[in-house]
C-alpha positions, 0 to 999 in steps of 0.5 A: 520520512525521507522525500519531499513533504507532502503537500495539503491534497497530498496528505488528505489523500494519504490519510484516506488511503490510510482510512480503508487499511490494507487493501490485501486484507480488504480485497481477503474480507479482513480489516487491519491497519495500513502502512502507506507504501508508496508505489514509485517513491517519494522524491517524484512530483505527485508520488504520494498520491501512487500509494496504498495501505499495506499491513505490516505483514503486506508490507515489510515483515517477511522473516515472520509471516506465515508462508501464506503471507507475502511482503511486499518489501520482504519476500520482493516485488515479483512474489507480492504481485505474483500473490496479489495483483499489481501495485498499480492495480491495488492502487485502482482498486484503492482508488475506487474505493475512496471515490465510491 
């Protein structure tokens, strides 16, 4: 991974967000696996703790989506926020999860 390494809060943090999978999914009723997006990189003081689980799909496989689906790193920023909410919203709603 490239960045600074996470450190012990950090990776506890990661592996939680990890726990609850794709929050796309979740937020749809589905459960699957996440991969952990990093919302404001990965290089800045506290950066591991903006992320959220997104699916393969969610997060980077546009060319093989449905149309119904969009990616985050795949189809742009604009269409994955337009489609489901802000990052930094997902990242609320992840956040209230975990701390439920």
């Amino acid at each position: 991974m490239k960045g600074r390494t996470p450190n012990a809060a950090e990776k506890l943090w990661m592996n939680k967000v990890a726990s609850i999978g794709c929050i796309v999914c979740l937020n749809n009723g589905i459960e699957s696996p996440a991969e952990l997006h990093h919302i404001s990189g990965k290089t800045r003081e506290g950066a591991h703790f903006h992320t959220i689980g997104l699916c393969p799909r969610h997060h980077r496989l546009a060319d093989n989506n449905p149309k119904d689906w969009i990616s985050r790193h795949g189809d742009g920023v604009k269409a994955f926020e337009r489609e489901y909410g802000t990052e930094n919203e997902l990242l609320l709603n992840v956040m209230d999860i975990i701390n439920e």
